[in-house]
N, C-alpha and C positions, 0 to 999 in steps of 0.2 A: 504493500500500500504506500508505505511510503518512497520508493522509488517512479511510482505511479504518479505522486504528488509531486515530485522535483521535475520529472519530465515535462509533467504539463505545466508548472510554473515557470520552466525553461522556457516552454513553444508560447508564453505570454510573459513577457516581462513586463510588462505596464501592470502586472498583482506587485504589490509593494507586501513585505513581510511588519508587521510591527515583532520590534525586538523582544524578547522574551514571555510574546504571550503565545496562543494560540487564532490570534486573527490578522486578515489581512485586507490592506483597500484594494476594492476593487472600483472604485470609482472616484473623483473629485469632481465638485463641483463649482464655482463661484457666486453662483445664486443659492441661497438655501431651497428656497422654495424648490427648487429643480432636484435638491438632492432629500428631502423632505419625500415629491413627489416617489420619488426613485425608491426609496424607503418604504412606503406604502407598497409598493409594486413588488419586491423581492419577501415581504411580512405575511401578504396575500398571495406569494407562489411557497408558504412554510419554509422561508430562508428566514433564520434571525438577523439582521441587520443592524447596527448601530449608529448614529450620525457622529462627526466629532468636530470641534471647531464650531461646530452652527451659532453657537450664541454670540460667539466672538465674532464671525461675521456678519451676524444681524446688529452688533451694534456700533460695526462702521465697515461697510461695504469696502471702502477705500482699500482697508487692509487685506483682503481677500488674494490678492495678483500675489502678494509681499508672502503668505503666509500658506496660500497654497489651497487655498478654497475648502469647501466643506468636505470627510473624505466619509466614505460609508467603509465600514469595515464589515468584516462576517469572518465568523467561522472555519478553519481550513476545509472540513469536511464539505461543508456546502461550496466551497470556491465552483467549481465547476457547473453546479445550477445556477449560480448566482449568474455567470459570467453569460450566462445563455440567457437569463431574464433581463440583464444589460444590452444586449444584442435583439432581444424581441420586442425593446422597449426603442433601440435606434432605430428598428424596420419599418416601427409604427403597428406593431401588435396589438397594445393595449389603447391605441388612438379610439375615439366614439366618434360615431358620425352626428351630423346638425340633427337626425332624427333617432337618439337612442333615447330609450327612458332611462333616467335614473333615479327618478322616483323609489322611495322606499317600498318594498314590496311587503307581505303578510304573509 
């Protein structure tokens, strides 16, 4: 397994490792709201997710370029669904048309 996990972290270097834990970014953002979004999106495919930086960037955008944007981290074991729910969210997967309901349903 975990030769499994170095290969594929090899064929994507844009996963970043955080040092001595067990999670990694798989994405940055410079708007929160986008990484927020994004969050929702990986929480609703059963990826745990975490935001980091968000607050600090909601309360001065400015520093975001300097600091490196909002980053979402996850889990190693999910890295690989994660990275597929980041890729079906660039395809426009989870996009809704002008006619979807999103009304609460019963």
């Amino acid at each position: 397994m975990e030769q499994a996990l170095d290969a594929w972290l090899a064929a994507h270097p844009e996963i970043e490792a955080i040092p001595g834990r067990d999670l990694f970014i798989v994405a940055r953002y410079l708007v929160p709201m986008e990484a927020a979004m994004m969050q929702g999106c990986l929480e609703a495919s059963g990826i745990p997710a975490v935001l980091a930086d968000a607050h600090l960037m909601q309360t001065d955008l400015l520093l975001a370029p300097a600091l490196g944007g909002v980053r979402i981290l996850v889990p190693a074991h999910h890295l690989q669904q994660a990275q597929a729910v980041i890729e079906a969210y660039g395809r426009g997967d989870f996009a809704l048309d002008d006619n979807a309901d999103v009304s609460a349903t019963k």
